[in-house]
Structure formats: structure tokens, C-alpha cells
mmCIF file of the N, C-alpha and C atoms, coordinates in Angstrom:
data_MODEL
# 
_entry.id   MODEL 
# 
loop_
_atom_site.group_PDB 
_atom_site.id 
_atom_site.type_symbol 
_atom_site.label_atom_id 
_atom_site.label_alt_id 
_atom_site.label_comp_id 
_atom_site.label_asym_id 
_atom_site.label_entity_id 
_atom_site.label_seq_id 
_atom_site.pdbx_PDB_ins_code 
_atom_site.Cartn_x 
_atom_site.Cartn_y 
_atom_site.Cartn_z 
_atom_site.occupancy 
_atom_site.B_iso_or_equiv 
_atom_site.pdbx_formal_charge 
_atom_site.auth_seq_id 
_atom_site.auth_comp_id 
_atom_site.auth_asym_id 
_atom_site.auth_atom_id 
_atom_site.pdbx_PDB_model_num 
ATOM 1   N N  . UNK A 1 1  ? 10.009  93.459  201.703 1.00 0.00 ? 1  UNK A N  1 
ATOM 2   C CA . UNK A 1 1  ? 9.299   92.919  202.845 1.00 0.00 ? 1  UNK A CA 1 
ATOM 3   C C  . UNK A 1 1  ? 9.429   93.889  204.027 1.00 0.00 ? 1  UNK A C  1 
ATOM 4   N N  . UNK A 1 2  ? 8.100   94.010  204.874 1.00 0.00 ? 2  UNK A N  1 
ATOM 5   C CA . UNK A 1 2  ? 8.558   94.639  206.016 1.00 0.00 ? 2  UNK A CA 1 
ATOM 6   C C  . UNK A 1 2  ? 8.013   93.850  207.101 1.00 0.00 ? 2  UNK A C  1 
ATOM 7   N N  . UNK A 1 3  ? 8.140   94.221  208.245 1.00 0.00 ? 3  UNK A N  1 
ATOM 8   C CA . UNK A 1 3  ? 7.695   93.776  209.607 1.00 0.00 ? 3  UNK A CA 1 
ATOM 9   C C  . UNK A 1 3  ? 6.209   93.957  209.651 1.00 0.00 ? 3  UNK A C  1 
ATOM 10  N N  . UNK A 1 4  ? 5.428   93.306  209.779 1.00 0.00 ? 4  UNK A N  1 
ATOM 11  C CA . UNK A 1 4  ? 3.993   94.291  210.465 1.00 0.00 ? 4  UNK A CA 1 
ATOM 12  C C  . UNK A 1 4  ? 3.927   93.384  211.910 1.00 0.00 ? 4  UNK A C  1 
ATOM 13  N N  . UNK A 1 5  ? 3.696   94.449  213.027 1.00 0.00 ? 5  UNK A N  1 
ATOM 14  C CA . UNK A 1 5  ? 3.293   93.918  214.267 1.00 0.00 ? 5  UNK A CA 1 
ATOM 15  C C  . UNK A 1 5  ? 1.839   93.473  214.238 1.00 0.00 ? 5  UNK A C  1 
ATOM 16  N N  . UNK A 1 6  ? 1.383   92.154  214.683 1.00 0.00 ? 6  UNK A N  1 
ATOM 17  C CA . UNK A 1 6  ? 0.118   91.800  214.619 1.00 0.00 ? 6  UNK A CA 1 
ATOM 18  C C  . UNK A 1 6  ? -1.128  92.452  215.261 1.00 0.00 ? 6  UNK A C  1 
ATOM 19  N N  . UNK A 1 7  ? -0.488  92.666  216.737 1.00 0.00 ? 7  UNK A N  1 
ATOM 20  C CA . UNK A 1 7  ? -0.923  93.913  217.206 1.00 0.00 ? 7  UNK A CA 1 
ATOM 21  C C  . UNK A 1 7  ? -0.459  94.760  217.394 1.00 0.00 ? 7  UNK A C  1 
ATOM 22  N N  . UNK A 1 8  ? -0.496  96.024  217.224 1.00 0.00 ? 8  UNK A N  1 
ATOM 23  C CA . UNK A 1 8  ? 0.575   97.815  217.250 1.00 0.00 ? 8  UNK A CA 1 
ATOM 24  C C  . UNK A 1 8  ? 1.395   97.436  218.062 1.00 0.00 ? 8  UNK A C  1 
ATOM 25  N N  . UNK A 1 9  ? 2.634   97.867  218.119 1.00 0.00 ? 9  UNK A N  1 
ATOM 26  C CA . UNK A 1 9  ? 3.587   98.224  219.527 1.00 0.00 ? 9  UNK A CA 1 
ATOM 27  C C  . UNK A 1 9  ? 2.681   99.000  220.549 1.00 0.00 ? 9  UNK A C  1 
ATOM 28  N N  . UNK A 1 10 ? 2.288   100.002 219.400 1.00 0.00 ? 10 UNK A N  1 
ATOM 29  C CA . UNK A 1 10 ? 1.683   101.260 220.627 1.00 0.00 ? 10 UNK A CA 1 
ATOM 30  C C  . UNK A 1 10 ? 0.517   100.710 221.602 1.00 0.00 ? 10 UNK A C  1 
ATOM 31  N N  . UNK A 1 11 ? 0.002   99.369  221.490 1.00 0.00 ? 11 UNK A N  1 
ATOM 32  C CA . UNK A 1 11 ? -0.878  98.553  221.640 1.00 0.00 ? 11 UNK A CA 1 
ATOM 33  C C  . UNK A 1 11 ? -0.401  97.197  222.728 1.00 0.00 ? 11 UNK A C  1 
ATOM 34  N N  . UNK A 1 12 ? 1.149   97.469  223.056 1.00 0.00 ? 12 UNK A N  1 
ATOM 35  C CA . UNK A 1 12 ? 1.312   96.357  223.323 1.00 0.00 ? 12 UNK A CA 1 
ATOM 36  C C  . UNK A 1 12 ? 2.267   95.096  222.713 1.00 0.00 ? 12 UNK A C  1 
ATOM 37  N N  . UNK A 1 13 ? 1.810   95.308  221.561 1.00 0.00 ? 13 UNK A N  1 
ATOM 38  C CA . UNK A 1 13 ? 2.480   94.295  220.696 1.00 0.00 ? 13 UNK A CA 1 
ATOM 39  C C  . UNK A 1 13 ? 4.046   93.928  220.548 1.00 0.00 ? 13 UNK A C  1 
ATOM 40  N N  . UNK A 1 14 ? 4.154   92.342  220.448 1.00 0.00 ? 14 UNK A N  1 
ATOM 41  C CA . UNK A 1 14 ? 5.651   92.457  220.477 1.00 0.00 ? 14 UNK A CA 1 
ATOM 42  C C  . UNK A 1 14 ? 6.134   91.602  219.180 1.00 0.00 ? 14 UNK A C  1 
ATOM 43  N N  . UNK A 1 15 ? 5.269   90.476  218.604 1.00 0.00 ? 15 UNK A N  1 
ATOM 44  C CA . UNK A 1 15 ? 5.025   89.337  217.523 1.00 0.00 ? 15 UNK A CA 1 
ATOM 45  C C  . UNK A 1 15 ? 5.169   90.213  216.420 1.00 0.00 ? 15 UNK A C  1 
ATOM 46  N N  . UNK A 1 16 ? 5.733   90.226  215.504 1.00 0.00 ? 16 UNK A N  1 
ATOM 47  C CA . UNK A 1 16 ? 5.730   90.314  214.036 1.00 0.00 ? 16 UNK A CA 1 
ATOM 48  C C  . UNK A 1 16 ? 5.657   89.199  212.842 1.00 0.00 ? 16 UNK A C  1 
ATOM 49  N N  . UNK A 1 17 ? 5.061   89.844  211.708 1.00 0.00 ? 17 UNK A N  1 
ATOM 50  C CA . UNK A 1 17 ? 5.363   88.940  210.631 1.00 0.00 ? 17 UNK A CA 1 
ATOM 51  C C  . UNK A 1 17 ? 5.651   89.346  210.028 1.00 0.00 ? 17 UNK A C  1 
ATOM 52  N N  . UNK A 1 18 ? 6.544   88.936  208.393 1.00 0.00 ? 18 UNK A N  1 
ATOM 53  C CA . UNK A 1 18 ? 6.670   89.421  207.455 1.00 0.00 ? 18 UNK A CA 1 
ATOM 54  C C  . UNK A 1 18 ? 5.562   89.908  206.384 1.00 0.00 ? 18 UNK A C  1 
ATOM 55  N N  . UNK A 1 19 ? 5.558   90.948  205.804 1.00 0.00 ? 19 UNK A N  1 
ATOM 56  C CA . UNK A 1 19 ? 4.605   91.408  204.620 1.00 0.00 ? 19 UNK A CA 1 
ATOM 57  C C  . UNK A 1 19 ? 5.368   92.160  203.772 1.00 0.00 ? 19 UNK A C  1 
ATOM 58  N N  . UNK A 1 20 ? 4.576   91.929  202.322 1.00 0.00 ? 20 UNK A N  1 
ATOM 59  C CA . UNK A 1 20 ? 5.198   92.689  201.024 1.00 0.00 ? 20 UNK A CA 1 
ATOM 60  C C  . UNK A 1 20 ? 4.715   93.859  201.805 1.00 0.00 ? 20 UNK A C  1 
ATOM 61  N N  . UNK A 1 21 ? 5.522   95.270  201.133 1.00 0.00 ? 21 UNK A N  1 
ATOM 62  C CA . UNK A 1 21 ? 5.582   96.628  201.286 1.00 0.00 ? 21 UNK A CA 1 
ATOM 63  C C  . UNK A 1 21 ? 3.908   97.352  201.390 1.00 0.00 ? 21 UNK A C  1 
ATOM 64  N N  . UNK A 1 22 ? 2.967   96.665  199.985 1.00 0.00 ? 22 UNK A N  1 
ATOM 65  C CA . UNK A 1 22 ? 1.944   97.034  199.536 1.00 0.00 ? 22 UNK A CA 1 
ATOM 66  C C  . UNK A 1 22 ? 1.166   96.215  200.392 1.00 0.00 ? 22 UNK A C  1 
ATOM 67  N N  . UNK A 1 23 ? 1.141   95.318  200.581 1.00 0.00 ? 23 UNK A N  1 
ATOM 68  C CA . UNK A 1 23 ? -0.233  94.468  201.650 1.00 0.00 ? 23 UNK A CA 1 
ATOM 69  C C  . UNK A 1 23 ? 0.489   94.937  203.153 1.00 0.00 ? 23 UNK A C  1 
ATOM 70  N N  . UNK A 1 24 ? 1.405   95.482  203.635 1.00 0.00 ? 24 UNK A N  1 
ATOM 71  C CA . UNK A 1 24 ? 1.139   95.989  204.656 1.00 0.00 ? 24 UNK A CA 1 
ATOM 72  C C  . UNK A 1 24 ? 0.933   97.619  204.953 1.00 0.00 ? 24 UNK A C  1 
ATOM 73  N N  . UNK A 1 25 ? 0.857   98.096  203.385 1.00 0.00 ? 25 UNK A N  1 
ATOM 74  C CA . UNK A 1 25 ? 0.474   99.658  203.423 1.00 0.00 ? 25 UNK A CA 1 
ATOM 75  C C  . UNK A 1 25 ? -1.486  99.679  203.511 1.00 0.00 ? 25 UNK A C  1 
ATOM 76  N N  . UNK A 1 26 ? -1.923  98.655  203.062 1.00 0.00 ? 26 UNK A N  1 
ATOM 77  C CA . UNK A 1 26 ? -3.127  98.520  202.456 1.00 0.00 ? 26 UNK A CA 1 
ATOM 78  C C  . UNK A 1 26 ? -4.118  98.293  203.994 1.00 0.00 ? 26 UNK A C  1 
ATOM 79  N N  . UNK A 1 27 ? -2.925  97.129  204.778 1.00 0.00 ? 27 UNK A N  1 
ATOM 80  C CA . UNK A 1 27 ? -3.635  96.975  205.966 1.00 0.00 ? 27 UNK A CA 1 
ATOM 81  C C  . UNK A 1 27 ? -4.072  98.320  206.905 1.00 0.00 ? 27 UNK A C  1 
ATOM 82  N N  . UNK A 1 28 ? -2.886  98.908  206.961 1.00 0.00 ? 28 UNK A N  1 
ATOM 83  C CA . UNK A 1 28 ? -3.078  99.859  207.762 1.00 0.00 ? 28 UNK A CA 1 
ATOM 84  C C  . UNK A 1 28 ? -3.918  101.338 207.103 1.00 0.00 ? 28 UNK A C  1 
ATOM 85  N N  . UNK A 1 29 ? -4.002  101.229 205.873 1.00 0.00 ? 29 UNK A N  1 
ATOM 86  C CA . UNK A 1 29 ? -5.083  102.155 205.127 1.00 0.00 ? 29 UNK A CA 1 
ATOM 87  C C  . UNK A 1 29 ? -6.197  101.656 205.596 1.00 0.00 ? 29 UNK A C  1 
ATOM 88  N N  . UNK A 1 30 ? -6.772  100.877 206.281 1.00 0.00 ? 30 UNK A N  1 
ATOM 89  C CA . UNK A 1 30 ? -7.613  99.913  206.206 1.00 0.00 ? 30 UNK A CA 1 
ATOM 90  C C  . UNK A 1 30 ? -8.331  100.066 207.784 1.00 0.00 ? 30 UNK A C  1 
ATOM 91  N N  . UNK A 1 31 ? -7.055  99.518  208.240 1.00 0.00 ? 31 UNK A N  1 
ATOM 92  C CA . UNK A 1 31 ? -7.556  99.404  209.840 1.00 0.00 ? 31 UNK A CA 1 
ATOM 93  C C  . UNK A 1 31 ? -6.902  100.421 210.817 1.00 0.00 ? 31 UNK A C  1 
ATOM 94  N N  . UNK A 1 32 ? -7.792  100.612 211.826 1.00 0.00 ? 32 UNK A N  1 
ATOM 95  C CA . UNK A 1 32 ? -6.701  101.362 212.262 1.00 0.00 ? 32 UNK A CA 1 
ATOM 96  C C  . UNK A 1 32 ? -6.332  100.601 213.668 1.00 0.00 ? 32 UNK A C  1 
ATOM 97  N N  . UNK A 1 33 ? -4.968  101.254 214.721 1.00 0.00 ? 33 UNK A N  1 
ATOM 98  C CA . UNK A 1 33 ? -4.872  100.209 215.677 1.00 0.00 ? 33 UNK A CA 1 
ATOM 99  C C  . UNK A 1 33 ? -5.392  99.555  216.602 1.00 0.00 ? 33 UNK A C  1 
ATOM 100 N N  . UNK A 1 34 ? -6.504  100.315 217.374 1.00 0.00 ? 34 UNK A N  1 
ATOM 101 C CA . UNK A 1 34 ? -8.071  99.660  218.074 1.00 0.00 ? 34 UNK A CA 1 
ATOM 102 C C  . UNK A 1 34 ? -8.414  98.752  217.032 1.00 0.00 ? 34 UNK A C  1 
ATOM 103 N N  . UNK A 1 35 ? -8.456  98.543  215.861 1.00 0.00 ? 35 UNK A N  1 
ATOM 104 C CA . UNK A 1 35 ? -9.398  97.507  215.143 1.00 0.00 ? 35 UNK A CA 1 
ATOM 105 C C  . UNK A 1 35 ? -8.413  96.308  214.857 1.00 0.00 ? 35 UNK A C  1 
ATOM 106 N N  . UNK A 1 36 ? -6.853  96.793  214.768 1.00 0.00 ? 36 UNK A N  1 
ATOM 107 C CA . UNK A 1 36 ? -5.908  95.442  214.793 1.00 0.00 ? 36 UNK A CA 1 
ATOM 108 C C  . UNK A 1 36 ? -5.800  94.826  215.835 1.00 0.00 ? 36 UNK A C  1 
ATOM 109 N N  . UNK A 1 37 ? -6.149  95.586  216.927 1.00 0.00 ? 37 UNK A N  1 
ATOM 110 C CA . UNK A 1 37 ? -5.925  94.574  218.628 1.00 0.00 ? 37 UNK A CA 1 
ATOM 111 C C  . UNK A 1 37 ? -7.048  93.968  218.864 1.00 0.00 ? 37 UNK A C  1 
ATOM 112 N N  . UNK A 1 38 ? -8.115  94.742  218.627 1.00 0.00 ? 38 UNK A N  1 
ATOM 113 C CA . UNK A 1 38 ? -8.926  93.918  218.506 1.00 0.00 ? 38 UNK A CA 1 
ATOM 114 C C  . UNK A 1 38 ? -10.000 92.564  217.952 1.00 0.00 ? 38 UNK A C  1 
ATOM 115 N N  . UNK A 1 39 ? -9.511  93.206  216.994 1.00 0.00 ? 39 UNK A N  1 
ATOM 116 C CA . UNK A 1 39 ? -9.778  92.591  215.867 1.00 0.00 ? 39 UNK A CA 1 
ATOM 117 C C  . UNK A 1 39 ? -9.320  91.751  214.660 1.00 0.00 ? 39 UNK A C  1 
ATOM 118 N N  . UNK A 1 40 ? -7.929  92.170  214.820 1.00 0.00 ? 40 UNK A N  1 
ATOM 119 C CA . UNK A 1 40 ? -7.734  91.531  213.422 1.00 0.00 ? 40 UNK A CA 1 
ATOM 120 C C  . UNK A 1 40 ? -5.690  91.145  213.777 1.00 0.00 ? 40 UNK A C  1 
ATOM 121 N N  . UNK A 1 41 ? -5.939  90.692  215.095 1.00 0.00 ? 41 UNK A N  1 
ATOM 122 C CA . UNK A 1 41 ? -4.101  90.535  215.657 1.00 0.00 ? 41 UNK A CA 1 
ATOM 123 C C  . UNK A 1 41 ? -3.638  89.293  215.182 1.00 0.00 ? 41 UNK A C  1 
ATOM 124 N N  . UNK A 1 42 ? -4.954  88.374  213.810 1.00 0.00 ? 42 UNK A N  1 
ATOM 125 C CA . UNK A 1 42 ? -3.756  87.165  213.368 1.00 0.00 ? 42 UNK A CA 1 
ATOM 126 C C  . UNK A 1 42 ? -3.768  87.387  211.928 1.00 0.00 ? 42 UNK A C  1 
ATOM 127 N N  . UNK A 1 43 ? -3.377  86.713  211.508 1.00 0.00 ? 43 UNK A N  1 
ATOM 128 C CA . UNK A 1 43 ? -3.013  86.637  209.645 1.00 0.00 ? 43 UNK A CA 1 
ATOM 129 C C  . UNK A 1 43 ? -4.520  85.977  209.072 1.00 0.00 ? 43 UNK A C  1 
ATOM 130 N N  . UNK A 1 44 ? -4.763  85.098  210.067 1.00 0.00 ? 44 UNK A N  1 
ATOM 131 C CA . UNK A 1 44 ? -6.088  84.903  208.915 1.00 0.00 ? 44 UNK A CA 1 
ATOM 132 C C  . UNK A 1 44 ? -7.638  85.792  209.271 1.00 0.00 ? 44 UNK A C  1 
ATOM 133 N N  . UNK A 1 45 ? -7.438  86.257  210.206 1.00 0.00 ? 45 UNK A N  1 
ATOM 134 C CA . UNK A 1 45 ? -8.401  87.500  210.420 1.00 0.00 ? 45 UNK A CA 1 
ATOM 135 C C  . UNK A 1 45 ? -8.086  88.748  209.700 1.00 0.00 ? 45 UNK A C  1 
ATOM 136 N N  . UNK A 1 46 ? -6.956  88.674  209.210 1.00 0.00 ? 46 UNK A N  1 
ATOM 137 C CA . UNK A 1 46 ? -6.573  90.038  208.399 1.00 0.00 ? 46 UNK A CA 1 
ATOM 138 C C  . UNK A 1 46 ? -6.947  89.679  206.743 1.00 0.00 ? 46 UNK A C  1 
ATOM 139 N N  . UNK A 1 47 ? -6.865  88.472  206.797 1.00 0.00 ? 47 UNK A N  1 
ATOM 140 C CA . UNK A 1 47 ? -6.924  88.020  205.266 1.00 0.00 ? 47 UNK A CA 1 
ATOM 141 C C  . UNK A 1 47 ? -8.632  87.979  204.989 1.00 0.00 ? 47 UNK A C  1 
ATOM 142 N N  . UNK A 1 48 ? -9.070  87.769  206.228 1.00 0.00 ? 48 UNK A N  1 
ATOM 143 C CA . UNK A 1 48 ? -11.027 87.314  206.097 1.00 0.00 ? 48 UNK A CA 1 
ATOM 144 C C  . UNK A 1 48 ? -11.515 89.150  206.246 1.00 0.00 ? 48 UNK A C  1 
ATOM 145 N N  . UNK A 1 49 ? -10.667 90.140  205.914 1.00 0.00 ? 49 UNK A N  1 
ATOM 146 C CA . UNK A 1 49 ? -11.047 91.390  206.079 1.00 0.00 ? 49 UNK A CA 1 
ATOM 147 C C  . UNK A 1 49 ? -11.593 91.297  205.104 1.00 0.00 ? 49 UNK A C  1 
ATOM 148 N N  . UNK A 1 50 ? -12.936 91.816  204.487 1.00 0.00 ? 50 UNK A N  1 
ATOM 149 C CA . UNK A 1 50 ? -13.262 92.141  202.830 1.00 0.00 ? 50 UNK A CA 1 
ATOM 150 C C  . UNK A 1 50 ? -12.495 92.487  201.937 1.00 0.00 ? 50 UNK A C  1 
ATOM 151 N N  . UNK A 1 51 ? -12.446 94.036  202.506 1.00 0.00 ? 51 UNK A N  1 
ATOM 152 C CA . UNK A 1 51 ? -11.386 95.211  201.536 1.00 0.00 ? 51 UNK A CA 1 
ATOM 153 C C  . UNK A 1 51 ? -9.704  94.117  201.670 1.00 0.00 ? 51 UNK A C  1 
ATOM 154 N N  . UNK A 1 52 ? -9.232  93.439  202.661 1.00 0.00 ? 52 UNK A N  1 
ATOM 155 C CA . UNK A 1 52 ? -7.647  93.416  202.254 1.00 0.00 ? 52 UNK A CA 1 
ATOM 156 C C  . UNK A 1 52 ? -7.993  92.067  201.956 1.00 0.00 ? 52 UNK A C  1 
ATOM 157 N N  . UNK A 1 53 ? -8.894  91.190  201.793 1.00 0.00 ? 53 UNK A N  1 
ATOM 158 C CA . UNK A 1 53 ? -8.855  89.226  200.969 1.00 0.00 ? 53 UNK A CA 1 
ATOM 159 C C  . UNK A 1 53 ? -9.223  90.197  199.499 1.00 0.00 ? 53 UNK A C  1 
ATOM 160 N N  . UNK A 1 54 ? -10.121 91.236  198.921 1.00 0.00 ? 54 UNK A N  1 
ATOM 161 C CA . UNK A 1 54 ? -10.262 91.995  197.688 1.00 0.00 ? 54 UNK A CA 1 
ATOM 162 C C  . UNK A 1 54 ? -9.073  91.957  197.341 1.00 0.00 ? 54 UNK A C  1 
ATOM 163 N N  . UNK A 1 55 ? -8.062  92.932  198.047 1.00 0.00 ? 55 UNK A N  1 
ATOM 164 C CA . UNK A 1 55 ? -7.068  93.621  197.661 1.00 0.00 ? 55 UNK A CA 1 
ATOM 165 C C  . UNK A 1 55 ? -5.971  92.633  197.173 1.00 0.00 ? 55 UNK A C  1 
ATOM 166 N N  . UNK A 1 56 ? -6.125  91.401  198.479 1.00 0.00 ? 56 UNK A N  1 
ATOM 167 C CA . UNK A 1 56 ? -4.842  90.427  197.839 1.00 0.00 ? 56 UNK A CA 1 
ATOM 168 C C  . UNK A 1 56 ? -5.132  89.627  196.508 1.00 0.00 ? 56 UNK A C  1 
ATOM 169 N N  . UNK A 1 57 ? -6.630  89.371  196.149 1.00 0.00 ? 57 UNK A N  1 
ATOM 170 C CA . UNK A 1 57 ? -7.078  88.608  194.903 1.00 0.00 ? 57 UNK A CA 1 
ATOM 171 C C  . UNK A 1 57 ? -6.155  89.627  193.792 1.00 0.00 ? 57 UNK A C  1 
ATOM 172 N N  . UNK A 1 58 ? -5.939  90.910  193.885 1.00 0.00 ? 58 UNK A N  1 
ATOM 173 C CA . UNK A 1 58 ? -5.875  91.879  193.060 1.00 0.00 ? 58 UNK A CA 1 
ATOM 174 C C  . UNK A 1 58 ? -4.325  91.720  193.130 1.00 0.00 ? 58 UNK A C  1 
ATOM 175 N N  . UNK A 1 59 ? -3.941  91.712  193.629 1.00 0.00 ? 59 UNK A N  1 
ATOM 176 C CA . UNK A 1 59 ? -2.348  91.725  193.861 1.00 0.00 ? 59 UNK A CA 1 
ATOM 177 C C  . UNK A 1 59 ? -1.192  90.272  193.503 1.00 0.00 ? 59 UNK A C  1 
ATOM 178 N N  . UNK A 1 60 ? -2.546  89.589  193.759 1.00 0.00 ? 60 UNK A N  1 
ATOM 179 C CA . UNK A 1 60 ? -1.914  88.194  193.919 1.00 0.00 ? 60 UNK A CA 1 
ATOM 180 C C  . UNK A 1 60 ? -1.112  87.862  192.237 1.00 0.00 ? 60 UNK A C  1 
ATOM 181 N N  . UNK A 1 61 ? -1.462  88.504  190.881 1.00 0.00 ? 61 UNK A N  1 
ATOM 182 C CA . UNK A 1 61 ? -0.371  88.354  189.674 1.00 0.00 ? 61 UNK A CA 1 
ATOM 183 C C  . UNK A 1 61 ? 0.278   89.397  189.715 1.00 0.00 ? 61 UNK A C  1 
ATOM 184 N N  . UNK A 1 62 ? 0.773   90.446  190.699 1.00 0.00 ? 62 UNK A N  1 
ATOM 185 C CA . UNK A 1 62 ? 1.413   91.416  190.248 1.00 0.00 ? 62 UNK A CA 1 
ATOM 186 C C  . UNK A 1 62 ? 2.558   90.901  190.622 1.00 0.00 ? 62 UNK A C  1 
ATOM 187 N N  . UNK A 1 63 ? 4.204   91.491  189.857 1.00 0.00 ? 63 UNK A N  1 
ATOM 188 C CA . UNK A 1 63 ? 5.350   90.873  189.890 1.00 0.00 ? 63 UNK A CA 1 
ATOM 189 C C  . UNK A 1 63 ? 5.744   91.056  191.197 1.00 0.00 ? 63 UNK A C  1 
ATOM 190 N N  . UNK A 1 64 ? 6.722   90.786  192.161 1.00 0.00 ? 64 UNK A N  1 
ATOM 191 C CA . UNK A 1 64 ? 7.049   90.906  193.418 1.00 0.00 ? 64 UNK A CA 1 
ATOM 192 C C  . UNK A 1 64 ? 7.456   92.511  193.596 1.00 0.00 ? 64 UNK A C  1 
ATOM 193 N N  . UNK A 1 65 ? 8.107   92.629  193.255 1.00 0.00 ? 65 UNK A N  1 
ATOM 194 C CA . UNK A 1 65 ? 8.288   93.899  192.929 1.00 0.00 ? 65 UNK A CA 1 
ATOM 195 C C  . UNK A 1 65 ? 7.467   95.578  192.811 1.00 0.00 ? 65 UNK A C  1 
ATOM 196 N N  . UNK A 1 66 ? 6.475   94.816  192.566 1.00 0.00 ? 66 UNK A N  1 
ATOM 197 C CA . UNK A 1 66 ? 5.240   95.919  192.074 1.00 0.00 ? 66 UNK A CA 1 
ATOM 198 C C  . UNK A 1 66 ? 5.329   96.565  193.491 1.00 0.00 ? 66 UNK A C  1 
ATOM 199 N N  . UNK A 1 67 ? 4.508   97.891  193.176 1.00 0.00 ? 67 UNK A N  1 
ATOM 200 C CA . UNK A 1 67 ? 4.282   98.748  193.977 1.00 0.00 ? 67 UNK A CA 1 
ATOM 201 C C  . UNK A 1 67 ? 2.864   99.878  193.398 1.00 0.00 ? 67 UNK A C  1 
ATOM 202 N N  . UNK A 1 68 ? 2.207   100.136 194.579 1.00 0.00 ? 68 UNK A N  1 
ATOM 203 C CA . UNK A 1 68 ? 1.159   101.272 194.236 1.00 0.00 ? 68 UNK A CA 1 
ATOM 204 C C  . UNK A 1 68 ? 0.975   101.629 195.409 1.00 0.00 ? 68 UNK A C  1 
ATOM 205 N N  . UNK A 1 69 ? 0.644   103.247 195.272 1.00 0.00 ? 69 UNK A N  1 
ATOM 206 C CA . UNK A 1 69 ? -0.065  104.139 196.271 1.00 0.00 ? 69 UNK A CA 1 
ATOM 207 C C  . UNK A 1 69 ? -1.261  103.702 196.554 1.00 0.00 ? 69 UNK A C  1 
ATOM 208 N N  . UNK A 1 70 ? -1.630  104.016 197.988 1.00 0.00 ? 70 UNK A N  1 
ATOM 209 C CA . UNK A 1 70 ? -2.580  102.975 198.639 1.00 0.00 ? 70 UNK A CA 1 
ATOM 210 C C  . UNK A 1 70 ? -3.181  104.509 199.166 1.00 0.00 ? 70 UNK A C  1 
ATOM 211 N N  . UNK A 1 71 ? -4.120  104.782 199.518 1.00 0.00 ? 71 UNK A N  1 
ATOM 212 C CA . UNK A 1 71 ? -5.002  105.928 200.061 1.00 0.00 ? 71 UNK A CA 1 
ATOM 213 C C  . UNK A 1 71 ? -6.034  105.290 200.993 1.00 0.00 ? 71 UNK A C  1 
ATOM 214 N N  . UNK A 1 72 ? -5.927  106.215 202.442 1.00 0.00 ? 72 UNK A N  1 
ATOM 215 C CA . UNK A 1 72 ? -6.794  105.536 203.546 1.00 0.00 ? 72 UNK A CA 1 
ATOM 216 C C  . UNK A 1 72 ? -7.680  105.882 203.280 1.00 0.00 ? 72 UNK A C  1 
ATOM 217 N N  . UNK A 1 73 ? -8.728  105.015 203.675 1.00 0.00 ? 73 UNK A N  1 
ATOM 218 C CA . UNK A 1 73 ? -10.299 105.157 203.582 1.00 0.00 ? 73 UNK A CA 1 
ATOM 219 C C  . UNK A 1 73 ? -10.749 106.023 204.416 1.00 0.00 ? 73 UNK A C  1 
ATOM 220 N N  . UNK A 1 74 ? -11.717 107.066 203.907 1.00 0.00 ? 74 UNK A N  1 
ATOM 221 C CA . UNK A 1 74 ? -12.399 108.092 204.961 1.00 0.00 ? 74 UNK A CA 1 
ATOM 222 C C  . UNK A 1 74 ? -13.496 107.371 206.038 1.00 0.00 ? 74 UNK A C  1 
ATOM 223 N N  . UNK A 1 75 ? -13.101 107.722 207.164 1.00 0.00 ? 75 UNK A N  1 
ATOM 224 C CA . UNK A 1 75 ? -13.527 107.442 208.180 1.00 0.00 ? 75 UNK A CA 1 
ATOM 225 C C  . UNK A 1 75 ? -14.703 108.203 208.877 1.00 0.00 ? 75 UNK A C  1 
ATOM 226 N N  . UNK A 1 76 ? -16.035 107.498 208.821 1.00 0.00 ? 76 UNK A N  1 
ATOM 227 C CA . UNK A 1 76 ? -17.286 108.233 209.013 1.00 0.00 ? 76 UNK A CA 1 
ATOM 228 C C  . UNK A 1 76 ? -17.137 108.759 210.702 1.00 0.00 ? 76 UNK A C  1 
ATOM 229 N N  . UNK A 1 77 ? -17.460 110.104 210.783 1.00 0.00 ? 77 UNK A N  1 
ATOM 230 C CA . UNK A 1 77 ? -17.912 110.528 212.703 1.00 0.00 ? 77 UNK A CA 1 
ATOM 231 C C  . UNK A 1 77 ? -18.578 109.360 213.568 1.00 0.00 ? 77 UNK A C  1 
# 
């Protein structure tokens, strides 16, 4: 488990929650911190993301334990 701040520190943020290792590597492959403050600073706005409600359907039988490399999405100009 790690911490994820709901919104960045660097942002402000002071609230944390707990997350497995992999759904909080996935978030931040995902979003970046303008789009968590703005956008996505609660748990069920993070979960109504496409790519990370996908990702957790996908995750949701893997053993607790599991782990995978997560690669950020390229980001258009």
C-alpha cells in the first residue's frame, strides 16, 4: 500500500488515501498533477477515469501481491 495525495503536495495537497502500489502507479501514468487538482482530487472521480475504472476491472482478480510495469501515456503537443 502506499499513500496517494488526492491532490499533489506540489499542488497544495495535504489529504491522503491509501492505494495498492499498481493502481497508484497507473494513476499517475495517467494523469498528470493539473489534471488531479483539477480534476480528479476524489476517489470516485479517479475511479469514473476510463483508462484507471479499465485498469481496475483488469486488476480487480489479480492476487494482492501482484505487480506490473505501468508505462505513461504519450502526451499529444
Amino acid at each position: 500500500m502506499e499513500d496517494h495525495h488526492l491532490v499533489p503536495k506540489s499542488q497544495g495537497g495535504t489529504v491522503t488515501v491509501p492505494l495498492h502500489r499498481v493502481c497508484h502507479r497507473k494513476i499517475h501514468a495517467e494523469l498528470n498533477e493539473r489534471e488531479l487538482r483539477d480534476r480528479y482530487a476524489t476517489v470516485e472521480a479517479l475511479r469514473a477515469h476510463p483508462a484507471i475504472a479499465d485498469f481496475i476491472r483488469w486488476v480487480a482478480n489479480k492476487p494482492p501481491e501482484f505487480t506490473t510495469a505501468t508505462f505513461r501515456r504519450r502526451r499529444r503537443a
